[in-house]
mmCIF file as Biopython writes it, N, C-alpha, C and O atoms, coordinates in Angstrom:
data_model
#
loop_
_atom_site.group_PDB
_atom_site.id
_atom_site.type_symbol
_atom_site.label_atom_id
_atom_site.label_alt_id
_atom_site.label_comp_id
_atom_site.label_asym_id
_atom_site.label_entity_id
_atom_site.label_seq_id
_atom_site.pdbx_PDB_ins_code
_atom_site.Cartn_x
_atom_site.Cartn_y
_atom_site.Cartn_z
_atom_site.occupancy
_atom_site.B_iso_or_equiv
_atom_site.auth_seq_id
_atom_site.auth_asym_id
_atom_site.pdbx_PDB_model_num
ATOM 1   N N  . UNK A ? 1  ? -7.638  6.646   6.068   1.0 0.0 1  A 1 
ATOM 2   C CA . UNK A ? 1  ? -7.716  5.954   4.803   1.0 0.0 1  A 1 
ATOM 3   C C  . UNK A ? 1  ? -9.077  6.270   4.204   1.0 0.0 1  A 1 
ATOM 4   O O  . UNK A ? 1  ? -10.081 6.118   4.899   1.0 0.0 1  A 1 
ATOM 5   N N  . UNK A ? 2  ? -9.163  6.699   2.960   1.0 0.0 2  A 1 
ATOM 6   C CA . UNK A ? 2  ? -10.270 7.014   2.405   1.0 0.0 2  A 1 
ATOM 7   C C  . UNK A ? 2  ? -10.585 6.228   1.158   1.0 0.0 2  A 1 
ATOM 8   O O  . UNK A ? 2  ? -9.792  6.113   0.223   1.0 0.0 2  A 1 
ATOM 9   N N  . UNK A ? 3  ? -11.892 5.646   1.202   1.0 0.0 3  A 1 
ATOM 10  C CA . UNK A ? 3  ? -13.018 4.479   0.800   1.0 0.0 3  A 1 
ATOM 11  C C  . UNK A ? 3  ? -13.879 5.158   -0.204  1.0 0.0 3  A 1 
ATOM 12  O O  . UNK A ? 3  ? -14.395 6.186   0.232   1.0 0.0 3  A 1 
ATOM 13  N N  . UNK A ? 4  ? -14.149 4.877   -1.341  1.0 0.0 4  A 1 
ATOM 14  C CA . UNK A ? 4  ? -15.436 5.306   -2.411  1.0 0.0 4  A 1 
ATOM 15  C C  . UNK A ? 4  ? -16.651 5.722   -1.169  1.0 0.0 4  A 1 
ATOM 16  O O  . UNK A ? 4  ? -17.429 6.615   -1.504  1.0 0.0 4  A 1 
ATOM 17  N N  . UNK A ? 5  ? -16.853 5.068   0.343   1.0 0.0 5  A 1 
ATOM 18  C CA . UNK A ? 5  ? -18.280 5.176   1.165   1.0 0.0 5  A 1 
ATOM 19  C C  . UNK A ? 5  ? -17.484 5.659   2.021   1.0 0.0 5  A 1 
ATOM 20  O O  . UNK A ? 5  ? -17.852 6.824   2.174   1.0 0.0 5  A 1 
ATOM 21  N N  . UNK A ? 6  ? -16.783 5.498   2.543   1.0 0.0 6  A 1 
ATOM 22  C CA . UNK A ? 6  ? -16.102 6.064   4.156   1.0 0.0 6  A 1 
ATOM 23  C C  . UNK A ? 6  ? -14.751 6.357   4.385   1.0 0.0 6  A 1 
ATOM 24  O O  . UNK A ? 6  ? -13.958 6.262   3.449   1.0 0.0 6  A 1 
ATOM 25  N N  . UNK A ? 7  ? -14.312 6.763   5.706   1.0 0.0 7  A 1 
ATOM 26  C CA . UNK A ? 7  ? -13.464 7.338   5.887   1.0 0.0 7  A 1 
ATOM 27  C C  . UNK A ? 7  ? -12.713 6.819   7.128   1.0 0.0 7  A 1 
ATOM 28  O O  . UNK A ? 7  ? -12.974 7.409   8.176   1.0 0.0 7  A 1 
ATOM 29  N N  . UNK A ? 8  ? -11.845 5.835   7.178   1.0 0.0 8  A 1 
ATOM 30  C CA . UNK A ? 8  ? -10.973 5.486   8.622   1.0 0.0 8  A 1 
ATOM 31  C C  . UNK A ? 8  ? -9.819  5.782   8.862   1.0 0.0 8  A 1 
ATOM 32  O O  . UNK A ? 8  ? -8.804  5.998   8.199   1.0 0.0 8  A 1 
ATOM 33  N N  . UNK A ? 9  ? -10.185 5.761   10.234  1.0 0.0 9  A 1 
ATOM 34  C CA . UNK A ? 9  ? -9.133  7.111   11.094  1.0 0.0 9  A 1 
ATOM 35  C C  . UNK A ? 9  ? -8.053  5.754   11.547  1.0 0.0 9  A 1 
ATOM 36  O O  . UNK A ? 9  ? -8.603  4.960   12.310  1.0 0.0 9  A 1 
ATOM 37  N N  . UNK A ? 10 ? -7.474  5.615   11.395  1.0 0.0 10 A 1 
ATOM 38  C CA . UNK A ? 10 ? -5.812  4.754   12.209  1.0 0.0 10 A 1 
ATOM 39  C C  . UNK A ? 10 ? -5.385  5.621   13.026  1.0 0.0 10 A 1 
ATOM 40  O O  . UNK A ? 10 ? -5.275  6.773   12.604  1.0 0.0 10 A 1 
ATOM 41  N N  . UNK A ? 11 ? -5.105  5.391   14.100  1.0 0.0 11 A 1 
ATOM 42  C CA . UNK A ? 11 ? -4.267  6.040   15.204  1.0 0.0 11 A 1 
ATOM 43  C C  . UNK A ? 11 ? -3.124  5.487   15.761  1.0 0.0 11 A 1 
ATOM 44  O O  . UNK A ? 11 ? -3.458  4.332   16.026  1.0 0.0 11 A 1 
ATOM 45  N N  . UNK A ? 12 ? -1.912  5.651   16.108  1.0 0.0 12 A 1 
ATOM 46  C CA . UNK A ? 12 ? -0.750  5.273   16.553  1.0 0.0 12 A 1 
ATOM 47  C C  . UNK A ? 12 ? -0.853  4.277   16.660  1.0 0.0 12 A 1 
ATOM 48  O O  . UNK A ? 12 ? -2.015  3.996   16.955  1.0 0.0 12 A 1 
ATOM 49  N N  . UNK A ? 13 ? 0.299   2.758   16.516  1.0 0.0 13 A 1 
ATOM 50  C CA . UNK A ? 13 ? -0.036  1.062   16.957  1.0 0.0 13 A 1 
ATOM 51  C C  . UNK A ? 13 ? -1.169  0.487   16.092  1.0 0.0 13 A 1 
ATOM 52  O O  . UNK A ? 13 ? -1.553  -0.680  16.175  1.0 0.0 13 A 1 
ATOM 53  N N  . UNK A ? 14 ? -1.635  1.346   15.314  1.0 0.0 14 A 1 
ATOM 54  C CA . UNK A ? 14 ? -3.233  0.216   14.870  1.0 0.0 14 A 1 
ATOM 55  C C  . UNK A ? 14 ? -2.445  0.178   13.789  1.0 0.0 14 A 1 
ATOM 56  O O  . UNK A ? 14 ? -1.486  0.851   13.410  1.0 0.0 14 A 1 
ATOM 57  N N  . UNK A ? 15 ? -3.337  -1.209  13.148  1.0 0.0 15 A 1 
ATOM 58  C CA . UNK A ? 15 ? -3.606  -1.628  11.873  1.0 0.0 15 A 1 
ATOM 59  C C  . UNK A ? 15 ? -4.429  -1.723  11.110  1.0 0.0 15 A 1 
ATOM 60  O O  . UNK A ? 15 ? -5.498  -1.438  11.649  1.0 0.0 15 A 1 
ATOM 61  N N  . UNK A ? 16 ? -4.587  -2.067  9.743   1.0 0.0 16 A 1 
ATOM 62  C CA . UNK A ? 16 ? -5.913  -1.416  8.881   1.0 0.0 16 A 1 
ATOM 63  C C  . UNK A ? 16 ? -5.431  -2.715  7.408   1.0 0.0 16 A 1 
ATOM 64  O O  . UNK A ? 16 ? -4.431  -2.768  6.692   1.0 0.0 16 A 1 
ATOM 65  N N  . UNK A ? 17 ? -6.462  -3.432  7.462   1.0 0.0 17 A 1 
ATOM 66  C CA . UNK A ? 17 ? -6.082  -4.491  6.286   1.0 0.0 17 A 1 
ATOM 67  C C  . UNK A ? 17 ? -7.155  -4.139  5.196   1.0 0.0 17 A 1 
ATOM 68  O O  . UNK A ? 17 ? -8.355  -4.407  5.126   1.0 0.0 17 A 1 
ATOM 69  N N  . UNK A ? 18 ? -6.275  -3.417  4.337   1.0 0.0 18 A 1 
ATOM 70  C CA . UNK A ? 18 ? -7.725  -3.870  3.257   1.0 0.0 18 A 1 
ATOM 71  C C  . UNK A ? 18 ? -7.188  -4.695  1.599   1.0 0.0 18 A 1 
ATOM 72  O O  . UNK A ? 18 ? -6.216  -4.803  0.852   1.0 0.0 18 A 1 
ATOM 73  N N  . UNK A ? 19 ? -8.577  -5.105  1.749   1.0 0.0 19 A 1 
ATOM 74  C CA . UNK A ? 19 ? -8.479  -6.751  1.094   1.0 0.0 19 A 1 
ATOM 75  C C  . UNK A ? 19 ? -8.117  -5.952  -1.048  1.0 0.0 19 A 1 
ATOM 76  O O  . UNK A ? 19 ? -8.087  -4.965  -1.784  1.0 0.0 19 A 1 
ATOM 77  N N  . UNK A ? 20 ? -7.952  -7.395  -0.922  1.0 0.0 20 A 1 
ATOM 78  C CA . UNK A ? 20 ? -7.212  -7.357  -2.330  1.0 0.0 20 A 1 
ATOM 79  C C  . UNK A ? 20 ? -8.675  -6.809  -3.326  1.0 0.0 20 A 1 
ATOM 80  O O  . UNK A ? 20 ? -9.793  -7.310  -3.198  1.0 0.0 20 A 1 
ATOM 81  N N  . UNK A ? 21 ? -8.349  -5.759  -4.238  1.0 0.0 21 A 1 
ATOM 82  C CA . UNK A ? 21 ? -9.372  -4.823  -5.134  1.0 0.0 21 A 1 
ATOM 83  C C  . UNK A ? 21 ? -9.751  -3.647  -4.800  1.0 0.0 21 A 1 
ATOM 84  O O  . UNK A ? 21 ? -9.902  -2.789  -5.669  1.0 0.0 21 A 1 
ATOM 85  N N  . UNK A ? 22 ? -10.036 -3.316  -3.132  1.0 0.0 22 A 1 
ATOM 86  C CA . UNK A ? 22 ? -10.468 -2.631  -2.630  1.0 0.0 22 A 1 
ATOM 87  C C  . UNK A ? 22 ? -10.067 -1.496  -3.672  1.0 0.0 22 A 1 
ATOM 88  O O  . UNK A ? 22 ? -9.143  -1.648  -4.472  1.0 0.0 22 A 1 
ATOM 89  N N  . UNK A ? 23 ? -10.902 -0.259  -3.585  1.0 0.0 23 A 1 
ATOM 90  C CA . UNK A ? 23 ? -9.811  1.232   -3.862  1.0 0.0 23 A 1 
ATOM 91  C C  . UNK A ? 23 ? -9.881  1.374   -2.601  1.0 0.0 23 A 1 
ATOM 92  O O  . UNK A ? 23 ? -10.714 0.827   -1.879  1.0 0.0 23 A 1 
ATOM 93  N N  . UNK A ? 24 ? -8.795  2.303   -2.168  1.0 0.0 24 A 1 
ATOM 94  C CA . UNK A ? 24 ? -8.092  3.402   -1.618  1.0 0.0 24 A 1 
ATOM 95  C C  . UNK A ? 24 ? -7.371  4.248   -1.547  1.0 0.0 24 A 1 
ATOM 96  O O  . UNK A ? 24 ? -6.419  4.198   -2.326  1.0 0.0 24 A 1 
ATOM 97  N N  . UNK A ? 25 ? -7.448  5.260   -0.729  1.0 0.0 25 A 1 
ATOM 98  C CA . UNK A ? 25 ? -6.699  6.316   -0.947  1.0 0.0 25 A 1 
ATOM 99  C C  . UNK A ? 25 ? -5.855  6.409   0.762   1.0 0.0 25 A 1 
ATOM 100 O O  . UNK A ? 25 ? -6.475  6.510   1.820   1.0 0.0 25 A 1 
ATOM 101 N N  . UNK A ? 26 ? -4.682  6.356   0.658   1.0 0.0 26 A 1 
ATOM 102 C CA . UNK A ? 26 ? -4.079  6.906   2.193   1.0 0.0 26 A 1 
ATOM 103 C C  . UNK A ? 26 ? -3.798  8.281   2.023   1.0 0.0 26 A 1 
ATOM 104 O O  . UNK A ? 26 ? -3.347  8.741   0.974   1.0 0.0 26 A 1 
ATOM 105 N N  . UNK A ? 27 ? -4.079  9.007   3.122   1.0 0.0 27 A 1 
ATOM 106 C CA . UNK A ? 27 ? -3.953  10.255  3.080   1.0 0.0 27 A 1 
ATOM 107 C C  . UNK A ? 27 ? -3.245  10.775  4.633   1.0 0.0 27 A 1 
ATOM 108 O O  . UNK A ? 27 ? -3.353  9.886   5.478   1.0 0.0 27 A 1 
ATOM 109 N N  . UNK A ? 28 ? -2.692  11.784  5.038   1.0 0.0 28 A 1 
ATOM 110 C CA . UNK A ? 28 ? -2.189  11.723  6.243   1.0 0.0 28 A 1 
ATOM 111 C C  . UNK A ? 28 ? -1.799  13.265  6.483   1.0 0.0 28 A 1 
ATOM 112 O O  . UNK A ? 28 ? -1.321  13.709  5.439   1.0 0.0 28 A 1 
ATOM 113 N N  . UNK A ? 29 ? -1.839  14.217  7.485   1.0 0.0 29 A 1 
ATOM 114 C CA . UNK A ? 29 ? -1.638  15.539  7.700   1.0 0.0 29 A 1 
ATOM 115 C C  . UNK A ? 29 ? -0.124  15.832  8.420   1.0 0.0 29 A 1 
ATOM 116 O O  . UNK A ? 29 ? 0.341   16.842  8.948   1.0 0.0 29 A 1 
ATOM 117 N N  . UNK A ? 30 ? 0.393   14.544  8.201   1.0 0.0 30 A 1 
ATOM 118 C CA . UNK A ? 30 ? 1.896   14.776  8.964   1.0 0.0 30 A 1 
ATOM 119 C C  . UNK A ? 30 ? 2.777   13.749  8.072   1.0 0.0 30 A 1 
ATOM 120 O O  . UNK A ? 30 ? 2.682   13.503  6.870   1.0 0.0 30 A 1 
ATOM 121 N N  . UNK A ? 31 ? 3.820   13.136  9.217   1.0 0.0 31 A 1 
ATOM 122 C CA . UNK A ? 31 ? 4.964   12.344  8.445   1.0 0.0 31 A 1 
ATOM 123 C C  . UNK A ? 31 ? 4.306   10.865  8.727   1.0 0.0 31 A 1 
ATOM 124 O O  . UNK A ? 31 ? 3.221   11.167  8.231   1.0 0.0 31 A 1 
ATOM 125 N N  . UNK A ? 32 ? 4.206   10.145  8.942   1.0 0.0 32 A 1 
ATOM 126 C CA . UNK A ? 32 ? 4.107   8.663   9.076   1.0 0.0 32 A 1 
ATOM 127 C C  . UNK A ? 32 ? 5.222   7.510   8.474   1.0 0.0 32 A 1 
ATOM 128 O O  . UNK A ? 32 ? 6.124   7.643   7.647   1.0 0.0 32 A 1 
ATOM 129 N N  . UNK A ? 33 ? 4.716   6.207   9.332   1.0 0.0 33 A 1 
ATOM 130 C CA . UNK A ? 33 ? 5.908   5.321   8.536   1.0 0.0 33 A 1 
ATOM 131 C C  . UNK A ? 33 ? 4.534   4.095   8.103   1.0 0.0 33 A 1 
ATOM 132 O O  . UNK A ? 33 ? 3.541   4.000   8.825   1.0 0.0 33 A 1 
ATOM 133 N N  . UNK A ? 34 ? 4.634   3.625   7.403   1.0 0.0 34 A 1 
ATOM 134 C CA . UNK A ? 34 ? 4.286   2.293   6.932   1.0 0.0 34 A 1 
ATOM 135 C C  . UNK A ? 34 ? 4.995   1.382   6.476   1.0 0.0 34 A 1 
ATOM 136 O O  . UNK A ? 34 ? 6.018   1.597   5.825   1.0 0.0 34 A 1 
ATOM 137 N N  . UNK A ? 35 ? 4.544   0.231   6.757   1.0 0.0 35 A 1 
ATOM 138 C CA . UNK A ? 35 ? 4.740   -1.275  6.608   1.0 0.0 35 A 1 
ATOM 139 C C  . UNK A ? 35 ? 3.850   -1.801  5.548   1.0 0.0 35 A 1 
ATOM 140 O O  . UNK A ? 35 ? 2.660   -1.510  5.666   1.0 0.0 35 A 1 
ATOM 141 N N  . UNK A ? 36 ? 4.277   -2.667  4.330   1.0 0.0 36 A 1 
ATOM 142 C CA . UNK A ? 36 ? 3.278   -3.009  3.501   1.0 0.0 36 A 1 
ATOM 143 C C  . UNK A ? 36 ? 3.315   -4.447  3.458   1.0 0.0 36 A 1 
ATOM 144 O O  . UNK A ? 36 ? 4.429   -4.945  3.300   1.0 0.0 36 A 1 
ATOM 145 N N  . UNK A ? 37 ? 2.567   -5.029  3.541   1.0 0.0 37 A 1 
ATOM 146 C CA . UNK A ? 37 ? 3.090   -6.721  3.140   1.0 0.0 37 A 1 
ATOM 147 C C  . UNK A ? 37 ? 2.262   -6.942  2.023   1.0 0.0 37 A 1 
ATOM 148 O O  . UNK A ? 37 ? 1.138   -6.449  1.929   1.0 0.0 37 A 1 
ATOM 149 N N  . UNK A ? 38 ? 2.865   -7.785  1.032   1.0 0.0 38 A 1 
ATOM 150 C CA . UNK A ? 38 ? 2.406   -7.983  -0.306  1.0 0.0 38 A 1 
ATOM 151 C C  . UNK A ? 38 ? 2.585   -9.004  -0.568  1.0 0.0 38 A 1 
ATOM 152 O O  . UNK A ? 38 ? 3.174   -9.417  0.431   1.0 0.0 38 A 1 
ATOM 153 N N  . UNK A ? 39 ? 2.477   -10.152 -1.525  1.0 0.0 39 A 1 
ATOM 154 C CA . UNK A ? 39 ? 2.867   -11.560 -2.519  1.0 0.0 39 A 1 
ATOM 155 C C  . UNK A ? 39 ? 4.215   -10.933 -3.208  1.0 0.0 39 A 1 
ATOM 156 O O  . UNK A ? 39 ? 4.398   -9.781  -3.604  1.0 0.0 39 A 1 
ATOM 157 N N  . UNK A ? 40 ? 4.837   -11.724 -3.221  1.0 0.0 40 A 1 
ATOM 158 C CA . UNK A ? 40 ? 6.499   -11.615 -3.749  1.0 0.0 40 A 1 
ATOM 159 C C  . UNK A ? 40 ? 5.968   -11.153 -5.470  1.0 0.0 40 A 1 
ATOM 160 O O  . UNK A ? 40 ? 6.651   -10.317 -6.060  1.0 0.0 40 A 1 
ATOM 161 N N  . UNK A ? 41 ? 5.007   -11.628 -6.014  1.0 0.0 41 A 1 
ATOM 162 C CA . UNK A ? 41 ? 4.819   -11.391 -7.741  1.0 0.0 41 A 1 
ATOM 163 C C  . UNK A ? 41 ? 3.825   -10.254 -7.184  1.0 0.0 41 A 1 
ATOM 164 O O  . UNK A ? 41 ? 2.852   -10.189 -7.935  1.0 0.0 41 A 1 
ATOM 165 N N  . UNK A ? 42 ? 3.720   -9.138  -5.895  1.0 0.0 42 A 1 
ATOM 166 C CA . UNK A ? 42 ? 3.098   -7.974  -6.640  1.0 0.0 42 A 1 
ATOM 167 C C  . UNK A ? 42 ? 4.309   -6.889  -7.221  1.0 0.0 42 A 1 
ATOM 168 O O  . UNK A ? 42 ? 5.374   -6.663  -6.646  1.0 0.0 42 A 1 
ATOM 169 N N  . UNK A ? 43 ? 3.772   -6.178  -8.742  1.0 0.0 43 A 1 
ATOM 170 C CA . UNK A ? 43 ? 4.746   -5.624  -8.483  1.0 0.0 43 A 1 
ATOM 171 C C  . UNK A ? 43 ? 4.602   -4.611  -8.364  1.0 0.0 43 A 1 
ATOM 172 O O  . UNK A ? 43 ? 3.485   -4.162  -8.624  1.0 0.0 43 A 1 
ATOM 173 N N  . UNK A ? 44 ? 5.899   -3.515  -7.804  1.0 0.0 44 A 1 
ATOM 174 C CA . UNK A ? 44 ? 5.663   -2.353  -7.457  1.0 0.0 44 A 1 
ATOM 175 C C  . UNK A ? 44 ? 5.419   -1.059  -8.024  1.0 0.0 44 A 1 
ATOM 176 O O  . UNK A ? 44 ? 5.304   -0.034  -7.352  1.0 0.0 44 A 1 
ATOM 177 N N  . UNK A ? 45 ? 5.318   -1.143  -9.631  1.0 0.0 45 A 1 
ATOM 178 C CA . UNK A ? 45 ? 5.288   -0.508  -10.890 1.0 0.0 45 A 1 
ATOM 179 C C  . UNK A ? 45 ? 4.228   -0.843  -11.115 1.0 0.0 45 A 1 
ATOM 180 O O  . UNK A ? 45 ? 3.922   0.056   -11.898 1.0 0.0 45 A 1 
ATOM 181 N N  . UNK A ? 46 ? 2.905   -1.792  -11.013 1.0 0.0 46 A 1 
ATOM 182 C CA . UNK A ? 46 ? 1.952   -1.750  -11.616 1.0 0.0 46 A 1 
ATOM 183 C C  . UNK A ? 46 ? 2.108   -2.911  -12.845 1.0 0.0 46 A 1 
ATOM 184 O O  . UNK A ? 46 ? 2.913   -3.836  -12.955 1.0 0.0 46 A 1 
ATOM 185 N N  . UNK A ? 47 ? 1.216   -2.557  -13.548 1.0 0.0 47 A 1 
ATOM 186 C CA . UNK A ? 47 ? 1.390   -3.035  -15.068 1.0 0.0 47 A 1 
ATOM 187 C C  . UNK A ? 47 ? 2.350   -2.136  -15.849 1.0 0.0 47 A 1 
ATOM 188 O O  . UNK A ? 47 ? 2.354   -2.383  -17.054 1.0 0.0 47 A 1 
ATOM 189 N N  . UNK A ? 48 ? 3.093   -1.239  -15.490 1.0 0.0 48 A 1 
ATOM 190 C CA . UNK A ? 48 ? 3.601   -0.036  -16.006 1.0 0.0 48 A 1 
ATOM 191 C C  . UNK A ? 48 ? 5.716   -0.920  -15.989 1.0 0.0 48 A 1 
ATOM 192 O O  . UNK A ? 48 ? 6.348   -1.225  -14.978 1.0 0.0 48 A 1 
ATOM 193 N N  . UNK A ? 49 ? 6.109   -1.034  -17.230 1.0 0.0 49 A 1 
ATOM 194 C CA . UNK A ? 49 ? 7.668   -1.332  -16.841 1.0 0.0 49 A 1 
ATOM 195 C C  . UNK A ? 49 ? 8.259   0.203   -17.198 1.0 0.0 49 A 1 
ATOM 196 O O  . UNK A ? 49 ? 7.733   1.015   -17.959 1.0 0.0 49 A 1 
ATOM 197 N N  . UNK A ? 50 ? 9.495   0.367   -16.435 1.0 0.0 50 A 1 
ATOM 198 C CA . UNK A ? 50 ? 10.237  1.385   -16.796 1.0 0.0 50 A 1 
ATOM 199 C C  . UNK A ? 50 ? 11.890  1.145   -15.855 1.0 0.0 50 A 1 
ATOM 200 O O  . UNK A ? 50 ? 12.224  0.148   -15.214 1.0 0.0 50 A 1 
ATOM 201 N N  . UNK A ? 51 ? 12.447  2.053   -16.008 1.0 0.0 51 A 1 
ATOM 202 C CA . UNK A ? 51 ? 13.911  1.793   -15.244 1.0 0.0 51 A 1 
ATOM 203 C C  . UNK A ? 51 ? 13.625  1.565   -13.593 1.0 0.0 51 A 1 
ATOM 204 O O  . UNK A ? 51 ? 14.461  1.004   -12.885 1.0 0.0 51 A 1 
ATOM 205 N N  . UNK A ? 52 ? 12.441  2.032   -13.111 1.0 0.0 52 A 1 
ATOM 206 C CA . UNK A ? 52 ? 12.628  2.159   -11.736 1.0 0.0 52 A 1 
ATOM 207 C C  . UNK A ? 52 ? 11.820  0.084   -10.718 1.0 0.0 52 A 1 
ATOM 208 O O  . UNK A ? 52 ? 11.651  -0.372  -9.587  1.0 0.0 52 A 1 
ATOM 209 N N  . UNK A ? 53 ? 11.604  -0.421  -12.442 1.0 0.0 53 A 1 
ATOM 210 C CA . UNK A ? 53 ? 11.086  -1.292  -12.474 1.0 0.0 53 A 1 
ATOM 211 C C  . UNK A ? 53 ? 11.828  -2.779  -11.868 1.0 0.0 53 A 1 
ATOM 212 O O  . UNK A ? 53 ? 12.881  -3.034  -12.452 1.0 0.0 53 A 1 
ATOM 213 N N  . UNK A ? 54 ? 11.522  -3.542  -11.047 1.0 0.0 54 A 1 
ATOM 214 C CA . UNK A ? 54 ? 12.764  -4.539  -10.635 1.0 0.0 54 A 1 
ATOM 215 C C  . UNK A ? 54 ? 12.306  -5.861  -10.778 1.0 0.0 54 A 1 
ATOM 216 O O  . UNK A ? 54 ? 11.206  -6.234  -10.371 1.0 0.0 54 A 1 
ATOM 217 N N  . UNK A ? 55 ? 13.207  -6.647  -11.403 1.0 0.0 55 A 1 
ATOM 218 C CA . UNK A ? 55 ? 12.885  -8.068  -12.182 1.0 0.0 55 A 1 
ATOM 219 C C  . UNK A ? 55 ? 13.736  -9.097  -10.625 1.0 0.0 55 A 1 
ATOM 220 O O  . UNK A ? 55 ? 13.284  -10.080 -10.038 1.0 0.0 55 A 1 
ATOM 221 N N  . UNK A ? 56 ? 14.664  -8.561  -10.458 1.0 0.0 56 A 1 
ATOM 222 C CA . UNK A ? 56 ? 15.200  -9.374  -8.941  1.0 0.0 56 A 1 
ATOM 223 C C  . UNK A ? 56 ? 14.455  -9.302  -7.505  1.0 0.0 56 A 1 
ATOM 224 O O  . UNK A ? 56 ? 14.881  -8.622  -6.572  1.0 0.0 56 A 1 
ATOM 225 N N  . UNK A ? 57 ? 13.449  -9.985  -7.462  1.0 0.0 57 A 1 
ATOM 226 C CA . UNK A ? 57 ? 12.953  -9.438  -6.383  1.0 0.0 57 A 1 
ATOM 227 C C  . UNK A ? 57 ? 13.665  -10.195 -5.398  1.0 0.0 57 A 1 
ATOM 228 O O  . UNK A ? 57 ? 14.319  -11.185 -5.725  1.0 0.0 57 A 1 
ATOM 229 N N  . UNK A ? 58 ? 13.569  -9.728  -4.012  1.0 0.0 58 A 1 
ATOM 230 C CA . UNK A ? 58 ? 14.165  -10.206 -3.214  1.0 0.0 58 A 1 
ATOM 231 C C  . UNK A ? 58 ? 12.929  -10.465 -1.895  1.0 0.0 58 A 1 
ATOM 232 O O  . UNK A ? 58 ? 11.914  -9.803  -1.682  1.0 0.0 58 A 1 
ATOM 233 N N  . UNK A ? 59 ? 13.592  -11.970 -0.963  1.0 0.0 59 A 1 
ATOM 234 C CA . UNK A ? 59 ? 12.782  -12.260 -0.246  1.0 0.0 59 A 1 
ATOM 235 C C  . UNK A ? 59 ? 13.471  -11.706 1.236   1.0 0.0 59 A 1 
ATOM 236 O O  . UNK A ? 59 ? 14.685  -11.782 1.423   1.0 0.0 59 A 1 
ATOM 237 N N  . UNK A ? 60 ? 12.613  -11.190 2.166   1.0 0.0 60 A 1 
ATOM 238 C CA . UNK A ? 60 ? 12.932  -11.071 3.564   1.0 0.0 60 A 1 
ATOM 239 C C  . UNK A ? 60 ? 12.640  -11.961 4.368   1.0 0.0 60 A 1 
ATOM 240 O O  . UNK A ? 60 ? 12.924  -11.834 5.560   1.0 0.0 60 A 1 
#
């Protein structure tokens, strides 16, 4: 994960929280899977609406 100052390495099983504002960038030299957890009102478009945009959100 890459930081405006630094650079952290995640390796298999870890986790990596970064806090709400932060920038980042994920970057990765293979396939990976991620998990995101978010607030039900983030949305996934941004401030940006368009068709791919979803007003039903759903809870797990």
């Amino acid at each position: 994960m890459d930081f405006r100052d630094r650079t952290e390495e995640i390796n298999p099983g870890e986790i990596i929280i970064v806090p709400k504002g932060v920038e980042h960038k994920p970057r990765t030299k293979g396939e990976v899977q991620v998990m995101l957890f978010e607030p039900m009102s983030t949305l996934h478009t941004g401030n940006v609406e368009s068709d791919r945009t979803k007003t039903n959100l759903e809870y797990i």
